[in-house]
C-alpha positions in Angstrom: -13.4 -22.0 1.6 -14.1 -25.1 -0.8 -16.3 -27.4 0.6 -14.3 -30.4 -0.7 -11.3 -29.0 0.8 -12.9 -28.3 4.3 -13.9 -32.2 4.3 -10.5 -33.5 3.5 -9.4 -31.3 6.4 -12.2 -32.4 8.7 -11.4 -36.1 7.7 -7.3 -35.2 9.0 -8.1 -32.8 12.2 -10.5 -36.0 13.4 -7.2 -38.2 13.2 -5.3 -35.7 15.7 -5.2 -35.6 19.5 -5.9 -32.2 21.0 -2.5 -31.4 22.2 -1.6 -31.8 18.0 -4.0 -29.7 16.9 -3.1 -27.2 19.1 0.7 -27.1 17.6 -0.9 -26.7 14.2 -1.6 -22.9 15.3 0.8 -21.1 16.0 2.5 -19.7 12.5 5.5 -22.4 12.8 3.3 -25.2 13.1 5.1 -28.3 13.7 5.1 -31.4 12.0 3.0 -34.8 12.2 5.0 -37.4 11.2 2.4 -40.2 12.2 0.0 -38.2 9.8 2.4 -37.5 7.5 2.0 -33.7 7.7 5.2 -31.4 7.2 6.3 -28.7 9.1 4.9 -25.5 7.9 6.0 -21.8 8.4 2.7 -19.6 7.8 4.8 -16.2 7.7 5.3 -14.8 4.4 5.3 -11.4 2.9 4.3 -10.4 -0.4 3.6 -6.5 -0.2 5.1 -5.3 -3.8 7.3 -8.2 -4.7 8.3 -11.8 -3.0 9.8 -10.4 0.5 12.3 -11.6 2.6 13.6 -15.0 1.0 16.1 -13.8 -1.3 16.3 -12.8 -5.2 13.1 -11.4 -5.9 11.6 -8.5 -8.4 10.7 -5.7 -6.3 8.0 -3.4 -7.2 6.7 -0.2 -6.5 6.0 0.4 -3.1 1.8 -0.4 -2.3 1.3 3.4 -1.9 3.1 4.0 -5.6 0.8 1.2 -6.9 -2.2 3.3 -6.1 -0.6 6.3 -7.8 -1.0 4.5 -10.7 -4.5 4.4 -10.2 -4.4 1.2 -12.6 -6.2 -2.1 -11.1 -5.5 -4.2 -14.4 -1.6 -3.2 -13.5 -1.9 -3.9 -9.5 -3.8 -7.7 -10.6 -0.6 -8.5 -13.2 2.1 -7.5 -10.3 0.0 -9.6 -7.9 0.0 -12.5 -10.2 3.8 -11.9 -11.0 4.6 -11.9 -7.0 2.8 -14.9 -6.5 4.2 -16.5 -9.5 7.8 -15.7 -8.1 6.4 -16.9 -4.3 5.8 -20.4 -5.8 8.7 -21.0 -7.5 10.6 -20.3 -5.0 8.5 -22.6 -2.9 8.9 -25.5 -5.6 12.9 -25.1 -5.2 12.7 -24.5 -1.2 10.8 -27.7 -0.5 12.3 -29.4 -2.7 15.5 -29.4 -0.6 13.6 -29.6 2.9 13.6 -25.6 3.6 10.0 -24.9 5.0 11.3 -21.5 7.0 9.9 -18.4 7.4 9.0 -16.3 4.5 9.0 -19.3 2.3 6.2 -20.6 2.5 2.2 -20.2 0.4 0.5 -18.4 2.6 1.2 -14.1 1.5 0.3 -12.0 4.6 -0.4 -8.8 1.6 -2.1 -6.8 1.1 -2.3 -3.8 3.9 -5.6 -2.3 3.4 -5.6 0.1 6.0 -7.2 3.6 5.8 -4.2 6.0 5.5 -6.0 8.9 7.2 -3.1 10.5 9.2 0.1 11.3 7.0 2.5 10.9 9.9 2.3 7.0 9.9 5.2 5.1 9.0 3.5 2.4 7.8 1.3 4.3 5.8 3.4 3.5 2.3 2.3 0.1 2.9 -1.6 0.7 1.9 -3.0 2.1 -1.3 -4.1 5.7 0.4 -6.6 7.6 1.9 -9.7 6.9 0.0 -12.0 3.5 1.0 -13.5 2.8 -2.7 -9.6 3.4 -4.3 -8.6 1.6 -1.8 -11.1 -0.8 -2.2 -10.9 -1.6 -6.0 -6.8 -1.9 -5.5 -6.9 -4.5 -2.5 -9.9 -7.1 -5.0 -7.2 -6.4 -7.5 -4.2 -7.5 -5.6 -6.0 -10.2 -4.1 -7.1 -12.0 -7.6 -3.6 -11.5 -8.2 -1.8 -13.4 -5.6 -4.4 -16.1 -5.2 -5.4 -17.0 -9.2 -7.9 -18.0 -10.6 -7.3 -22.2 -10.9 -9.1 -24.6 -8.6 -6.1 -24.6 -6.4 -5.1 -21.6 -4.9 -1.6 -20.4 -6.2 -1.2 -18.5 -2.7 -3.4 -17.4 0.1 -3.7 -14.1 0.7 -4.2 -12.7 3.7 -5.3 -8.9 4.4 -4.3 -7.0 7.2 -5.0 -5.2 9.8 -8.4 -5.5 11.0 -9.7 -3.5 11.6 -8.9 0.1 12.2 -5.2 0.4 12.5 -2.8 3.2 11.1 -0.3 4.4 14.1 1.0 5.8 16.0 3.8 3.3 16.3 5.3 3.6 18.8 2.4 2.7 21.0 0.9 0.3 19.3 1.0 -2.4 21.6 -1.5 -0.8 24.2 -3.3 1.7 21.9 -6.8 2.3 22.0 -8.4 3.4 18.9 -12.0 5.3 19.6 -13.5 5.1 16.5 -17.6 6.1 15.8 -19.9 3.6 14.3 -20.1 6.0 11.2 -16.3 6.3 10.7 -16.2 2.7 11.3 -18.9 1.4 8.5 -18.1 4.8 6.2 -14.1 4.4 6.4 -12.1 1.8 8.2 -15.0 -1.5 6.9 -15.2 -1.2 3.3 -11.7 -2.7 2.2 -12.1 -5.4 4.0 -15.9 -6.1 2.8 -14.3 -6.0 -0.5 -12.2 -8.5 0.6 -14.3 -10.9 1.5 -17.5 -10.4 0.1 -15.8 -9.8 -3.9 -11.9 -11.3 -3.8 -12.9 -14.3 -1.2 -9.5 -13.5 0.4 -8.1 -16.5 2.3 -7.2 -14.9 5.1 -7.4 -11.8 7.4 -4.9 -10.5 9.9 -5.8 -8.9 13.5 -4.0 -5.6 14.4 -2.2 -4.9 17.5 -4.2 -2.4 19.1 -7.2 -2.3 20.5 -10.8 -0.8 19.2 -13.0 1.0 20.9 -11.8 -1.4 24.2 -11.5 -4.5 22.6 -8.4 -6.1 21.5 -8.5 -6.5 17.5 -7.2 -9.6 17.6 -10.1 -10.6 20.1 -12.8 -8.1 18.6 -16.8 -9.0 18.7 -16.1 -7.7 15.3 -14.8 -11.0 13.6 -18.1 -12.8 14.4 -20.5 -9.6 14.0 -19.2 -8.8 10.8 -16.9 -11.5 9.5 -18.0 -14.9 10.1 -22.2 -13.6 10.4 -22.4 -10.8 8.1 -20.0 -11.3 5.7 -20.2 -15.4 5.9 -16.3 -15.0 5.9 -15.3 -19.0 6.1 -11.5 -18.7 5.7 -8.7 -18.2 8.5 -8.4 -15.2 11.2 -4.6 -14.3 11.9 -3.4 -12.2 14.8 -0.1 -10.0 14.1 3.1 -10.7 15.1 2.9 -11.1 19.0 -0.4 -9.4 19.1 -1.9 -12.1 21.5 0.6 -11.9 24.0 0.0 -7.9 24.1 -3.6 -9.1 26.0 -1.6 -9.3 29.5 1.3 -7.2 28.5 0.3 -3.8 26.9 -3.7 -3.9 27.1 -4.4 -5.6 30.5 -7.5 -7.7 29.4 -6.0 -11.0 30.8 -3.8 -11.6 33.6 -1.4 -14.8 32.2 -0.7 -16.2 28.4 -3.3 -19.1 28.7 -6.0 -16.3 29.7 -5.0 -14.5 26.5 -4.7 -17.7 24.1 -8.2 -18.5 25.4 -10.1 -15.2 24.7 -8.7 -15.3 21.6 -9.3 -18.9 20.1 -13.0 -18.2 22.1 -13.3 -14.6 19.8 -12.3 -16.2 17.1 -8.6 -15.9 16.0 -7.3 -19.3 14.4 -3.8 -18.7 14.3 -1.2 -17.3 16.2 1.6 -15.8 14.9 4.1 -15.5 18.2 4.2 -17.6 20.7 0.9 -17.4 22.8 -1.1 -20.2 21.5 2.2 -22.7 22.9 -0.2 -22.3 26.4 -3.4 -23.5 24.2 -3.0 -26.7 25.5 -2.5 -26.2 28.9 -5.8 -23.5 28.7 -7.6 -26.5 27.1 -6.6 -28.4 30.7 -7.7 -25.5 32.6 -11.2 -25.7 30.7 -10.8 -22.2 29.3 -11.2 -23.4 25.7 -12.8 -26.3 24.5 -11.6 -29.1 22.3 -14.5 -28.2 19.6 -12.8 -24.7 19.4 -9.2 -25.7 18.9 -10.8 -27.9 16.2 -12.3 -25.7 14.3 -9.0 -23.5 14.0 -7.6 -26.3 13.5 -9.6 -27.1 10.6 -9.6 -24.2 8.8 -6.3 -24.3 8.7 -6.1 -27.2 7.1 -8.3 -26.1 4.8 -5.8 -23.7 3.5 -3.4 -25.8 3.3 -5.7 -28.1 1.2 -6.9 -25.6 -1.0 -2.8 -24.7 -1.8 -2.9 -27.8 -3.2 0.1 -29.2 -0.1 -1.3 -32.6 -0.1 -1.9 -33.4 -3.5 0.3 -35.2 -5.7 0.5 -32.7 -8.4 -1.0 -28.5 -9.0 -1.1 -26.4 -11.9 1.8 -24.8 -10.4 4.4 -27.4 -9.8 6.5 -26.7 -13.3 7.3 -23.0 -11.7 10.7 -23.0 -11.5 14.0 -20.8 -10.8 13.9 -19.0 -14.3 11.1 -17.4 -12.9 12.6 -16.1 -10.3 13.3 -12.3 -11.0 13.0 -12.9 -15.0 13.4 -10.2 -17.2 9.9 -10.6 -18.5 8.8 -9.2 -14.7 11.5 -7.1 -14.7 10.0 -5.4 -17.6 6.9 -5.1 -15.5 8.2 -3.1 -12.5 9.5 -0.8 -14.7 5.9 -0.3 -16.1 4.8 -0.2 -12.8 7.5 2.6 -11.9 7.0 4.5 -15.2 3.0 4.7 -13.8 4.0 5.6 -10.5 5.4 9.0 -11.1 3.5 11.7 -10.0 4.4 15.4 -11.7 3.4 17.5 -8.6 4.5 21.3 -10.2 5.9 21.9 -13.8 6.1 26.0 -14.1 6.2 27.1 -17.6 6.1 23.6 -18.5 9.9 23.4 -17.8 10.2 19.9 -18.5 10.7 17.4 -20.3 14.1 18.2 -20.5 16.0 19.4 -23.7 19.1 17.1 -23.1 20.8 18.0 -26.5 21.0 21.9 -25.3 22.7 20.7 -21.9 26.5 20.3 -21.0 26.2 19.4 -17.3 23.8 18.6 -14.8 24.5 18.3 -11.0 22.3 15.4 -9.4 22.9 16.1 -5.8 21.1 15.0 -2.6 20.9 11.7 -0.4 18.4 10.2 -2.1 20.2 10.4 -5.7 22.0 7.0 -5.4 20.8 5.5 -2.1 19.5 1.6 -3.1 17.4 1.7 0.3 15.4 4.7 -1.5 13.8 2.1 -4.4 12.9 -0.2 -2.1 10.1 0.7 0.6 9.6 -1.6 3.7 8.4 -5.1 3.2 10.4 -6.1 0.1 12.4 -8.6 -1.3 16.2 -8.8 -2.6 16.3 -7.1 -6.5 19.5 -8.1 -8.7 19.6 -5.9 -10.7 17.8 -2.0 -9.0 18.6 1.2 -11.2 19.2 4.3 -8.7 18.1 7.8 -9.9 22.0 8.7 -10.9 22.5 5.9 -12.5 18.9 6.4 -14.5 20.0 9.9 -15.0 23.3 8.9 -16.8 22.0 6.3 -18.8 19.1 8.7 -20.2 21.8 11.6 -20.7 24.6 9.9 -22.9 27.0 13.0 -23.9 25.9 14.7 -20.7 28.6 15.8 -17.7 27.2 14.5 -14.8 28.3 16.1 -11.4 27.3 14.5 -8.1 27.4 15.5 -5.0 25.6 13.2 -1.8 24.8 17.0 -0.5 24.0 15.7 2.7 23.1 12.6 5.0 19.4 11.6 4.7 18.8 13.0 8.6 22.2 13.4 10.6 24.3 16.2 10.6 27.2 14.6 9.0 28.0 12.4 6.1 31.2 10.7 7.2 31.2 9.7 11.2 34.1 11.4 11.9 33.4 14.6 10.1 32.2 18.3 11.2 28.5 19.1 10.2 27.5 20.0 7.3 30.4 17.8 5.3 29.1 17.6 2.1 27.4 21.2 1.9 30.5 23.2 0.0 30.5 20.0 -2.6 27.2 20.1 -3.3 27.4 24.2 -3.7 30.5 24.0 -6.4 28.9 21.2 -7.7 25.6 23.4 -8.8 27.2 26.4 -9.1 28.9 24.9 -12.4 26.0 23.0 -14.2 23.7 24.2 -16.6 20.5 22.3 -14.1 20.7 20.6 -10.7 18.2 17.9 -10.3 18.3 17.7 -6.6 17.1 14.2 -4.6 15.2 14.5 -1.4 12.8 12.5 0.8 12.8 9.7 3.4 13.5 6.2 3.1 12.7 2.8 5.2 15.6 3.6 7.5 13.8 6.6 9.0 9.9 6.2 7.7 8.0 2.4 8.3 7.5 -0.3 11.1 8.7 0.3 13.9 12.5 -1.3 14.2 16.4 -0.2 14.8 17.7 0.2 11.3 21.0 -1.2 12.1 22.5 1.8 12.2 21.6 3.3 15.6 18.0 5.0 14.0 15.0 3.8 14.5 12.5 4.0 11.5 8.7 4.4 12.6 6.3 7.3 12.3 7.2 10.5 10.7 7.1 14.5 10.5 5.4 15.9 7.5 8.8 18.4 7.0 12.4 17.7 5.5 15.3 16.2 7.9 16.7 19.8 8.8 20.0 19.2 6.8 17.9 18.0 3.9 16.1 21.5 4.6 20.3 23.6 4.7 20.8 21.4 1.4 17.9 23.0 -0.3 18.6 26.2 0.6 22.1 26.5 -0.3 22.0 25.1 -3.5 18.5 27.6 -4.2 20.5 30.3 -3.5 23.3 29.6 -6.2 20.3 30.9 -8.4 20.6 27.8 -10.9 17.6 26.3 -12.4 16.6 23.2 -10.3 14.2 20.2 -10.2 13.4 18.4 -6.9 12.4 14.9 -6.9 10.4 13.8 -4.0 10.7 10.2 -2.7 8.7 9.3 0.4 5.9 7.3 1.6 3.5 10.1 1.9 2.9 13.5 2.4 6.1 15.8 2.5 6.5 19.3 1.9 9.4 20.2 0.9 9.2 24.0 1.2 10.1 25.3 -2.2 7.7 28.0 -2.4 9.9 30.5 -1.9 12.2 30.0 -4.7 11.2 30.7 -8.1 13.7 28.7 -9.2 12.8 25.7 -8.5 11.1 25.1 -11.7 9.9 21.5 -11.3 8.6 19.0 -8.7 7.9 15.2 -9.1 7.3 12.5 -6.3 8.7 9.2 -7.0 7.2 7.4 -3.7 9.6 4.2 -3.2 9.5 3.2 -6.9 11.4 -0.3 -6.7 14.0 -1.8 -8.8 13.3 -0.1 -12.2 12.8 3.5 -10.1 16.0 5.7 -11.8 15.4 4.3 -15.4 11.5 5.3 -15.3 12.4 8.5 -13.7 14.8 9.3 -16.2 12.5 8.7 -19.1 10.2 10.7 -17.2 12.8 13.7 -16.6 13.7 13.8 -20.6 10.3 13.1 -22.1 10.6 9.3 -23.1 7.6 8.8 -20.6 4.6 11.0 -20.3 3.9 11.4 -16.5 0.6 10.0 -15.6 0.7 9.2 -12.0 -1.9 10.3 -9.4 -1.8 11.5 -5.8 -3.5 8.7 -3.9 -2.9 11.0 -0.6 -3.5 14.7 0.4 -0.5 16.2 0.8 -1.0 18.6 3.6 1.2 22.0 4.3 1.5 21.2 7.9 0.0 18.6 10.6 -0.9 21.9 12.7 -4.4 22.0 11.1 -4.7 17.9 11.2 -6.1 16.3 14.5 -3.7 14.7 16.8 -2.1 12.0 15.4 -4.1 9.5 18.3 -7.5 10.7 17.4 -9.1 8.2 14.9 -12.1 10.7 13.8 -12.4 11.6 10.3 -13.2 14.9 10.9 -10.6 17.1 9.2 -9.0 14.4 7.9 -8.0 13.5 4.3 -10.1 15.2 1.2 -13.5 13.8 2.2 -13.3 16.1 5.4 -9.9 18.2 5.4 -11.3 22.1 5.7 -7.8 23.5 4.9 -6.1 24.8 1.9 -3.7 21.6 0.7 -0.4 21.7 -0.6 -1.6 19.0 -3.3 -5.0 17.8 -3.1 -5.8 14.0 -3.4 -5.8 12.9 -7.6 -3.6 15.7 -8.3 -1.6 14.9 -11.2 -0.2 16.6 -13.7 1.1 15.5 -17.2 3.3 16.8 -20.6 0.4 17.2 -22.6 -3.7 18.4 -21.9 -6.6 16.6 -21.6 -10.1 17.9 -22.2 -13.7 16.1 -21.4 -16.9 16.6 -22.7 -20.5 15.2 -23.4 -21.5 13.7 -20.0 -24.1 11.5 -19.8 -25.4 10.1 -16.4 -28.5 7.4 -16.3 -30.1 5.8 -13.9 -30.1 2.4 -14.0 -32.1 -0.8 -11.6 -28.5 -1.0 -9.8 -27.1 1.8 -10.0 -25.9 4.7 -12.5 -23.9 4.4 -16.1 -21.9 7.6 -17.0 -20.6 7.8 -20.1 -18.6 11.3 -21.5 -15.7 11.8 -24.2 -12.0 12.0 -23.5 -9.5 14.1 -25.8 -5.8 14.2 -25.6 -5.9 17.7 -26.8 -2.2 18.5 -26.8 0.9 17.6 -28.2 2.0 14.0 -26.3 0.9 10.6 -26.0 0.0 10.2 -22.6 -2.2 8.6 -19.9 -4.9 10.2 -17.9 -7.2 9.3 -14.7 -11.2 10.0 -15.1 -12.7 10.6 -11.5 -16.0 9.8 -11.2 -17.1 11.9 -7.8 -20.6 12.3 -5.9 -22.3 14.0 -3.7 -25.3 15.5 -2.3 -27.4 17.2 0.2 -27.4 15.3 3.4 -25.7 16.3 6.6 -24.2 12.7 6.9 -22.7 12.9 2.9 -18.7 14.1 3.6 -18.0 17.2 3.1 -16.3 17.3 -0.4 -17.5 15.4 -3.5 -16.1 11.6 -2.8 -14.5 9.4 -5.8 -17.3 6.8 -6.2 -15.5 5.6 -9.6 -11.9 6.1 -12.0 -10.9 5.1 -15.2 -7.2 5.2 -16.7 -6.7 6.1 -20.6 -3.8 6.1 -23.1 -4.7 8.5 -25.4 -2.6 9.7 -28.5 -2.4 13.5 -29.5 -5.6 14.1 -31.1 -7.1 11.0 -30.3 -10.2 11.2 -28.5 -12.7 8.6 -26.9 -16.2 7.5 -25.3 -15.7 6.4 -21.8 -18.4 4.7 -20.3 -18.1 3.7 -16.8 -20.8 2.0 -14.0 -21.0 3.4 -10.3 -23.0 0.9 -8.1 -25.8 1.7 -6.4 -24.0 0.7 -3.5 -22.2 4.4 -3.5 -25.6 6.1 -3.7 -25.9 5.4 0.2 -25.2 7.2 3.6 -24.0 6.4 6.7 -25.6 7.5 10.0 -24.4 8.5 13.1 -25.4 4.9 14.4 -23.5 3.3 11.8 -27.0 2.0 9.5 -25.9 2.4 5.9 -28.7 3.5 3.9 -29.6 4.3 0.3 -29.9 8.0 -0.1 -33.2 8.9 -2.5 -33.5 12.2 -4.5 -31.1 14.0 -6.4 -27.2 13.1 -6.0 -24.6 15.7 -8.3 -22.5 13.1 -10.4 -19.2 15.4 -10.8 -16.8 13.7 -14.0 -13.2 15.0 -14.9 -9.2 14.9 -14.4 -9.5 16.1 -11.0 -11.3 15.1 -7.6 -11.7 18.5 -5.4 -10.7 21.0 -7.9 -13.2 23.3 -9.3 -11.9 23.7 -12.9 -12.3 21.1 -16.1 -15.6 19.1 -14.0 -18.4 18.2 -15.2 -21.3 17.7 -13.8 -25.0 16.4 -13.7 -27.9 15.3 -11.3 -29.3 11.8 -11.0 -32.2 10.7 -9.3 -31.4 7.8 -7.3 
């Protein structure tokens, strides 16, 4: 918070009665004409593209993002969303519109610890892995709030602190997490936050931890305001107050619960709990200093957005930024990046289009809109869907579609038997030279909790096919024609094609946004070297994972998991080879510099990811090496280079039982290459730390 800015709120908040200052916190905040202070709407989404207010470029999904493994990417699509989230503030105030979702104040990124595959929400983080997760969330942070005097939005993380499903019960949930999973896993995104990005904001979950209701947690002064010397807003979720006397039974009546959580330290409420603040401040169960300090931070915000000047450095933003071709250009760089090549036997693709007369692009995920788009996101004007990628890239080409299926019913048409598309989608393969065939999820079925529309209800998720997605794949296998599946989900799916030796190809797409069937298409024939990454394990089954309640990291993503994986995490593969060599690791006064050569040793430009893993010998070290740094490089064929890269000595350090991070002395194994937990092309050395 800027000092100057918390004055000039100081100097306002003195000039309000109580009962004012407690309508400034809730997230519609009402106006002050006497003041001259405007309504102001606090709720605003900004996950992978301006959300919910209309026209809007829409990016790759968060958990496509950290595919890409690309922070310098993730910072330029922060910086284009919050371009596109002023402008469109410019034009909305300008006509008096201060509603929802249109307002300065981004309630992005998610930086939650994907560590169970089953969550719906999941797609919304950047993975599995704290550091990765880490380094994309400072990234996307920078981004959205600039680097001028004024902020050009606020961002505010979410949720704090431990939070990742199940759904369905979040709203009286109770997360048991240890002190070591806590510091080791769930605490560092949100250290990164504060301590490196000097986010605005931070957002409470709904659940409770370890007894205590997030939005109420010991936590936000233990670690936040006193450790962290956090000095910016605290934000519950949507309704999360008024789940203290309806799902978690820690108060008995809304002015109980408004008052525990002004007292542990939430500022603003978004629902409608804090409207009994003022009658909790007449009960003496808060006191006036404690509404004004919300109250002033705040304010603070808004000063620091620049509301109450006469002019920013953003106020030229217009319309004709709105969805511009320029950022256009950008998601489809983001998309291109995104792609992950999970199998590729006999290196069957790229594609030879010239030597093909037909293809058959079949499945519901082949021209479904809903597929590009991932929850949280805005309205695009102008998305590509995989077939219409497909026939763009293949000019000369017969194209033969067939829907197949419905994503997860029984039935395409309402009125029609099972299985209505089946017979079209087995004639259509039958008489093409390839099938590229579309499966996966999409928001309708896999996200936040909510009724579709359409009589589903999206949420958390199975880590199998839809069983008619499953009959799809198995009837058009068993026409014996060569096929590619392309995977579009939020996380880990397996879609079971082991046992066809046809199936010749497989590539996960994520939720790519508006650009996804032009950068899979370039992908598909060879215009675009593969280079995405798996940010997630992808797991065989969830028999061998934990139940889905139990927040222990034991067993659980690649740090821990003891199983054999259907993809490990940084899998990746691309259309030409890579090779590293000459390692060098030395110590340093804070920390280690590693330096080694990369060589695109094969026949394609392309992109690659350098892990940086460690480990060592200490019972409380996880059990597999654990990425501690990455690097992404465009190499040419035959081009090599020296890659030098720092790890802090801030990863050279354990975590007890108890939750003490220490520094680890002795000998720690620096493993460097183009995987994480895979054996072959690693190298390695020991450092003394």
């Amino acid at each position: 918070m800027k000092e100057g800015c918390r004055k000039r709120a100081e100097e306002l908040v003195d000039r309000m009665t109580v009962q004012e200052m407690c309508s400034q916190l809730l997230h519609q905040s009402s106006a002050i004409p006497r003041l001259g202070i405007p309504a102001y709407n606090w709720w605003n989404e900004g996950l992978h593209g301006a959300a919910r207010s209309g026209t809007a470029t829409v990016f790759p999904q968060s958990i496509a993002l950290a595919a890409t493994f690309d922070v310098d990417l993730v910072r330029e699509v922060a910086d284009i969303v919050s371009t596109e989230q002023r402008a469109k503030y410019n034009a909305y105030s300008a006509l008096g519109d201060r509603g929802i979702y249109k307002g300065l104040t981004v309630w992005s990124p998610n930086i939650n610890i994907f560590r169970d595959p089953r969550w719906g929400r999941g797609q919304e983080t950047y993975g599995e892995d704290p550091y990765l997760t880490s380094r994309m969330a400072v990234a996307f942070i920078t981004g959205l709030q600039g680097d001028e005097s004024i902020l050009k939005t606020a961002s505010c993380v979410k949720h704090f602190v431990a939070h990742s499903g199940p759904e369905a019960v979040r709203h009286h949930f109770n997360a048991v997490v240890s002190p070591k999973d806590l510091e080791e896993t769930y605490l560092p995104a949100f250290k990164a936050a504060v301590c490196e990005a000097h986010v605005n904001a931070v957002m409470g979950a709904y659940t409770m931890l370890n007894g205590e209701p997030t939005c109420a947690h010991p936590l936000l002064k233990q670690k936040l305001r006193d450790e962290w010397k956090f000095s910016g807003m605290v934000i519950s979720d949507c309704w999360a107050v008024r789940d203290f006397h309806q799902g978690h039974h820690v108060t008995q009546t809304p002015e109980q619960s408004a008052a525990l959580a002004l007292n542990r330290g939430c500022d603003l409420n978004c629902g409608c709990t804090y409207e009994y603040l003022y009658r909790a401040y007449q009960k003496r169960l808060v006191t006036k200093n404690a509404i004004k300090e919300a109250c002033i931070r705040a304010f603070s915000t808004r000063f620091e957005l620049g509301m109450f000047d006469e002019k920013t450095p953003y106020d030229d933003l217009s319309v004709d930024e709105i969805d511009s071709d320029v950022h256009a250009s950008k998601a489809l760089e983001a998309a291109r990046e995104s792609i992950v090549l999970l199998e590729n036997k006999n290196h069957f693709l790229p594609l030879c289009v010239s030597t093909m007369h037909s293809i058959a692009v079949i499945g519901p995920t082949a021209d479904n809109r809903t597929v590009l788009l991932g929850n949280y996101h805005g309205t695009p004007s102008k998305e590509v869907t995989f077939l219409e990628g497909i026939r763009e890239a293949c000019p000369g080409v017969r194209i033969r579609y067939s829907q197949g299926c419905a994503l997860d019913k029984d039935r395409v048409e309402r009125l029609g038997e099972p299985d209505d598309r089946l017979a079209e989608a087995v004639f259509m393969a039958r008489t093409s030279d390839l099938v590229l065939l579309f499966l996966g999820l999409d928001e309708t079925v896999e996200g936040e909790m909510h009724d579709d529309g359409n009589g589903g209800i999206a949420g958390d998720k199975g880590l199998t096919l839809p069983p008619c997605q499953h009959k799809l794949l198995k009837y058009v296998a068993e026409t014996g024609k060569p096929i590619v599946v392309v995977l579009s989900s939020g996380s880990s799916i397996d879609p079971e094609t082991r046992s066809y030796d046809n199936i010749r190809a497989v590539l996960a797409t994520w939720y790519p946004g508006q650009a996804g069937g032009t950068a899979l298409a370039e992908v598909l024939v060879g215009a675009v070297n593969p280079s995405g990454h798996l940010p997630v394990t992808f797991y065989r089954s969830d028999a061998e994972l934990p139940v889905f309640e139990d927040y222990s990291m034991r067993n659980r993503t690649y740090r821990y998991y003891q199983g054999k994986t259907l993809y490990p995490f940084g899998h990746g593969l691309s259309y030409t080879e890579f090779a590293c060599s000459d390692l060098r690791a030395e110590s340093t006064g804070d920390g280690v510099d590693v330096g080694l050569m990369v060589a695109n040793i094969g026949k394609m430009a392309g992109d690659t990811i350098v892990f940086v893993t460690l480990t060592a010998r200490d019972n409380d070290i996880p059990l597999h090496p654990f990425l501690a740094g990455f690097s992404r490089v465009r190499l040419d064929s035959g081009e090599k280079r020296r890659l030098s890269l720092h790890i802090n000595k801030e990863r050279f350090t354990v975590v007890r039982k108890d939750g003490r991070r220490e520094t680890l002395s002795g000998e720690w194994m620096i493993r460097v290459g183009l995987h994480v937990d895979e054996a072959h092309d690693v190298l390695s050395a020991g450092v003394e730390i």
